[in-house]
N, C-alpha and C positions, 0 to 999 in steps of 0.2 A: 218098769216104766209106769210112772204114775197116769192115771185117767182121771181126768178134773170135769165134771160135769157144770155147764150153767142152763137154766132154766130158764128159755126164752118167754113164757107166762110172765116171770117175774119182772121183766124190762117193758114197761108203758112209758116209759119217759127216757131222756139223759138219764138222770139222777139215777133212777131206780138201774138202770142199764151199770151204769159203774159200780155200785150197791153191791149187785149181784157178781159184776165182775172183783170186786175188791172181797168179796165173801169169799169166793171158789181159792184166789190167786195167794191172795195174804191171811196175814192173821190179823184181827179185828183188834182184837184187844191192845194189837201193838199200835195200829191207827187212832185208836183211843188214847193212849199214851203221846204219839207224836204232835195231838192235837187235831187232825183230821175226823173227828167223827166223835158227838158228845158222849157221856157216858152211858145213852141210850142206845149208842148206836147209829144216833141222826148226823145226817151231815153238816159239817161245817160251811163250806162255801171254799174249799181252798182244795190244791193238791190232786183234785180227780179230774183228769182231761185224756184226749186218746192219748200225746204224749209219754202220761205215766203208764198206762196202761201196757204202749211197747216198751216203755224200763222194763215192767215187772215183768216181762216175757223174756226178757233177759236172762230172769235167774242170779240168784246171787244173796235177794231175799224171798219173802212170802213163801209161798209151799215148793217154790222151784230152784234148785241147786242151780249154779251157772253151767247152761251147756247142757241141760238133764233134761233127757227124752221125754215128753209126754201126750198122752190123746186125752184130745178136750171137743167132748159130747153137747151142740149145744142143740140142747129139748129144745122142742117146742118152737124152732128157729124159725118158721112162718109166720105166728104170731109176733116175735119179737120185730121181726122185720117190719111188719105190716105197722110197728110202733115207731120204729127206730128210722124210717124213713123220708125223717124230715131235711131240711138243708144247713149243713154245716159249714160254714167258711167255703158256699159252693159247692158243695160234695152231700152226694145224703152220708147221713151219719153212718148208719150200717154199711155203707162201701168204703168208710173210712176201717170201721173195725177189721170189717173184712180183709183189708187192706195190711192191715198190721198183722193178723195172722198167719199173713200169707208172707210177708216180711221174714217170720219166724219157720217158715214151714221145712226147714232142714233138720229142725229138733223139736216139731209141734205138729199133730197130724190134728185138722181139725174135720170137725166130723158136724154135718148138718142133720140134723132130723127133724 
């Protein structure tokens, strides 16, 4: 069983929040190739929303097999929170995330600390 850690220090914003989630979940280099993200790294404006987010929790691509077990660690998730707590289409953002992990949680143990 893979353990995929995100580093809630690192999510001050949306942006940086996906950032860090497309860091742990995918592989970057291939987002760079599909056009998602410049050759620095920077993002484009396309492609990152919670939406993909539960694709990628799917498995199939990125670091997760389809249907493969994992714990996903996320540090520092007070902080993150204390970021991510603004209003999304009516929802704070972080109980959306939340939301989609819990979606998965038959083959995703998520883990706050």
């Amino acid at each position: 069983m893979k353990t995929i850690t995100i580093n809630g220090k690192n999510c001050i914003d949306e942006m940086s929040f996906y950032y860090e989630f497309y860091k742990r979940f995918t592989d970057i280099q291939s987002l760079i190739k599909q056009g998602y993200l410049t050759k620095n790294g920077k993002y484009k404006g396309t492609g990152f929303n919670p939406d993909a987010c539960d694709d990628i929790l799917y498995g199939g691509f990125g670091v997760l097999e389809e249907d493969e077990k994992a714990i996903v660690i996320f540090k520092n998730f007070v902080s993150a929170k204390n970021n991510l707590s603004f209003d999304y289409s009516g929802n704070k953002f972080i109980d959306i995330i939340l939301k989609i992990f819990d979606n998965h949680s038959h083959k995703i143990e998520l883990r706050l600390e």
